[in-house]
N, C-alpha and C positions, 0 to 999 in steps of 0.2 A: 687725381691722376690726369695729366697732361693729355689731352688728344691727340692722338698721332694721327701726322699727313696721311693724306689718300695717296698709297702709293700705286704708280701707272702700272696698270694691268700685264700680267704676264702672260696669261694666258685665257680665260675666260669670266665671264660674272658669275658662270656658275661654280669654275674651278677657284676662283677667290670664294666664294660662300661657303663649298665645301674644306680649304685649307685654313684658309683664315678666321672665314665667321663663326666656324664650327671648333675653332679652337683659340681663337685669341681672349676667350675669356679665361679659359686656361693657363694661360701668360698669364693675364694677371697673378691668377692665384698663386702662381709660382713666386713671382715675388713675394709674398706673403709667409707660402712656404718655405723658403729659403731662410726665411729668420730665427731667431729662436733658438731653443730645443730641437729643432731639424736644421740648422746651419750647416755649411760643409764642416765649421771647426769643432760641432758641437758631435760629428762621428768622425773625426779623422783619426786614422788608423785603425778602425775596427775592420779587424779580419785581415790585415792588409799583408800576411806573411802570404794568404792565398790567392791574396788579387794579383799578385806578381809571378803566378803559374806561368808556363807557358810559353814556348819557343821562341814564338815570336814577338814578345812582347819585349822590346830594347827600342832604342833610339834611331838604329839603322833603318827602320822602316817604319813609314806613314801610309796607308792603306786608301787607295779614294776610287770611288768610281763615276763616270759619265753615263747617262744616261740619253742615246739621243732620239726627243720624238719626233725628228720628221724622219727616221731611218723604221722606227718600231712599225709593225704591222699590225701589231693588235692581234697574236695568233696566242696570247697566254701562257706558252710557254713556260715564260719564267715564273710565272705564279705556280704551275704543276709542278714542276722540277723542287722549287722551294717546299713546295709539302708535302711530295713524297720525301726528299733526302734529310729534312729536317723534322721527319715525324710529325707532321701535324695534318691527321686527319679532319680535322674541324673546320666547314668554310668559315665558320665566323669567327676563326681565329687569323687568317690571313697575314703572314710575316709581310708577304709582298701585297701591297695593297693595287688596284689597278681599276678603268674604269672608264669610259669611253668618254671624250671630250670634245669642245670644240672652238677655234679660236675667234676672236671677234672679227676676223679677217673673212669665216668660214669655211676655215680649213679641219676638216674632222682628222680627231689623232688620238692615240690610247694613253693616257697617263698612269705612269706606273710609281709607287713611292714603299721603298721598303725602310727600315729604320736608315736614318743619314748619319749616324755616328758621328756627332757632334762633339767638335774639340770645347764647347763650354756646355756642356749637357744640362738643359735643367734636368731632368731626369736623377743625374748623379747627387745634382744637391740636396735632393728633394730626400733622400733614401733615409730611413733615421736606423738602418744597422747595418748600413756601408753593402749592401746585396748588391750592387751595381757598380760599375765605376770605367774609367776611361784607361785603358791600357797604353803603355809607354808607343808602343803603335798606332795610335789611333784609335785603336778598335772598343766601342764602348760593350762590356760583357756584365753576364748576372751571374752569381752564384744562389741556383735554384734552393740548394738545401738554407741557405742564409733567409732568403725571401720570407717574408711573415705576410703576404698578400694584402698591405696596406691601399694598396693601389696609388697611394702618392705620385708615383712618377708616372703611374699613366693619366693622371689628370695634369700631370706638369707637361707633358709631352706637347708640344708646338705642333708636332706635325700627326700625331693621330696613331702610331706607330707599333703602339704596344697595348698586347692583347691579356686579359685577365683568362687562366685557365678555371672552368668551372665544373667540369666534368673530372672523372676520371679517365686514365689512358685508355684510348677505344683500341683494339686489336686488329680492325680492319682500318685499311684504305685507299681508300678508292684511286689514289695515284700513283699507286707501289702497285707491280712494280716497273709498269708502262713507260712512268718518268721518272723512275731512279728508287734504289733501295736505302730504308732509313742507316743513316750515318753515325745518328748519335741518337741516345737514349731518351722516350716522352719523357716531358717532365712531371712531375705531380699535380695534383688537383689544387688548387691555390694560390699559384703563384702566378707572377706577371711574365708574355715570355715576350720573344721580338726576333727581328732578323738578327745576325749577329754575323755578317759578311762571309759565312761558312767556314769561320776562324777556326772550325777543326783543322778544315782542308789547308785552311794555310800553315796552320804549325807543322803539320806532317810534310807537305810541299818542303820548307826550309829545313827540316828533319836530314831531306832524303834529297837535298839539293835543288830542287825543280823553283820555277819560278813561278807565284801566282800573279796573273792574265795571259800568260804565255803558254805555260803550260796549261791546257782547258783545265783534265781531270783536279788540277792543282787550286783552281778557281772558284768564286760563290757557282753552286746551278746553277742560276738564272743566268749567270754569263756565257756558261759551258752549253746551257740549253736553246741559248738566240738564234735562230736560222738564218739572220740578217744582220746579225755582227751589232745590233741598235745597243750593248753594254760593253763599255770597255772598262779593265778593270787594270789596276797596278801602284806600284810604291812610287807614288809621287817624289821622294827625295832624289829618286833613280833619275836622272834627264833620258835614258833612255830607255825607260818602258813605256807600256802603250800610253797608257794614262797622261804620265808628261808627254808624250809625242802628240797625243789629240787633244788637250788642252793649250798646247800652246799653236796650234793650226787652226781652231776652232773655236766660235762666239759659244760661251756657255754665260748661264747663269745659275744660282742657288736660289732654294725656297726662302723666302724670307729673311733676308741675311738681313735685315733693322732688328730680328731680333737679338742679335750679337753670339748665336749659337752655332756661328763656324761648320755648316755641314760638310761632309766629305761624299756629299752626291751632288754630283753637277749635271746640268741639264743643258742638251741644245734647242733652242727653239723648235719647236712642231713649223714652223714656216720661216723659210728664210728668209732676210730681210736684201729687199731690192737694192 
């Protein structure tokens, strides 16, 4: 395997150690995985009359959101929000992952990363009975009952993102219902789960007309729950939602985009540049 360049730091030696060194042997294996008997051609079409559920799931909309850390405060928020509304009482299962940083510059800032729903996911290729997959939206989703808890895609996963459930559904939690009541149903003991842009909220949004980044209630938590506006969320196709309106106003970058996995989370620098 070819060695790939050192690429200029984005944000710290220890936030590269933890994104990259913690998972780019994982890349590897994804290539690995991706061949064979688990190829995308080797389950296409499995299950797929139900991977096409879903409101929102057409070509009219692409889903992305900004995340900007020199706006966040680091008050966690959207990590609470995320697990009350999404049923997951377990800290070490964290959809939103988050964790105090700081840049080579010295500038302290909170990094937050929740799955980036990636338009070339390894995760989707990885799957060998089609349990995951990328929706005409953007939105990368699971179908729980499908899952056989191989963990493949979570060791494919680039960015760290997806959590093995090992427990059964606990009845208490500690986030409910301070920061929001559960949305959608735990899921079972076994399976692999992850954020999932709160694509309940957005189907029912488009249901019932409302617009998700616009409308809060209509939006992931963590957007709806910022106190400092640091997530902005919307259908990039739109020139006029938030999203296109602060991406095209604003220096952002993506995690790791050498690995050619097109994320749909963008980031503003923790410092801005002089």
């Amino acid at each position: 395997m070819t060695k790939r360049k050192k690429d200029p730091a984005l944000l710290t030696r220890r936030d590269a150690a933890k994104i990259i060194g913690a998972t780019g042997a994982t890349f590897a294996i994804t290539q690995i995985i991706t061949s064979g008997p688990l190829s995308p051609e080797a389950v296409e079409g499995i299950g797929r009359s139900t991977h096409e559920q879903g409101a929102a799931a057409d070509r009219g909309h692409e889903w992305h959101m900004v995340i900007d850390l020199s706006t966040c405060i680091g008050c966690q928020y959207c990590i609470w929000a995320c697990q009350a509304v999404n049923a997951v009482p377990d800290d070490r299962m964290r959809w939103n992952v988050g964790f105090s940083e700081q840049t080579e510059g010295g500038t302290d800032f909170y990094m937050t990363r929740p799955c980036l729903h990636c338009r070339e996911a390894p995760c989707v290729k990885v799957c060998p009975v089609g349990a995951t997959w990328v929706r005409e939206d953007g939105i990368v989703v699971m179908d729980y009952e499908r899952c056989i808890g191989c963990r493949y895609c979570e060791v494919a996963c680039p960015y760290d993102v997806r959590r093995f459930n090992w427990g059964d559904a606990i009845t208490e939690n500690r986030y409910q219902p301070t920061w929001g009541e559960a949305e959608v149903e735990p899921r079972p003991r076994g399976v692999v789960e992850k954020c999932t842009f709160c694509v309940h909220r957005i189907d029912r949004a488009l249901e019932y007309g409302l617009t998700p980044g616009v409308d809060l209630h209509a939006s992931p938590a963590c957007v709806e729950v910022c106190p400092v506006n640091a997530r902005i969320f919307g259908d990039i196709l739109d020139p006029e939602s938030p999203v296109s309106k602060y991406l095209a106003q604003n220096e952002t970058f993506r995690l790791r985009e050498d690995f050619g996995t097109e994320p749909k989370v963008h980031y503003v620098r923790p410092e801005r540049e002089v």
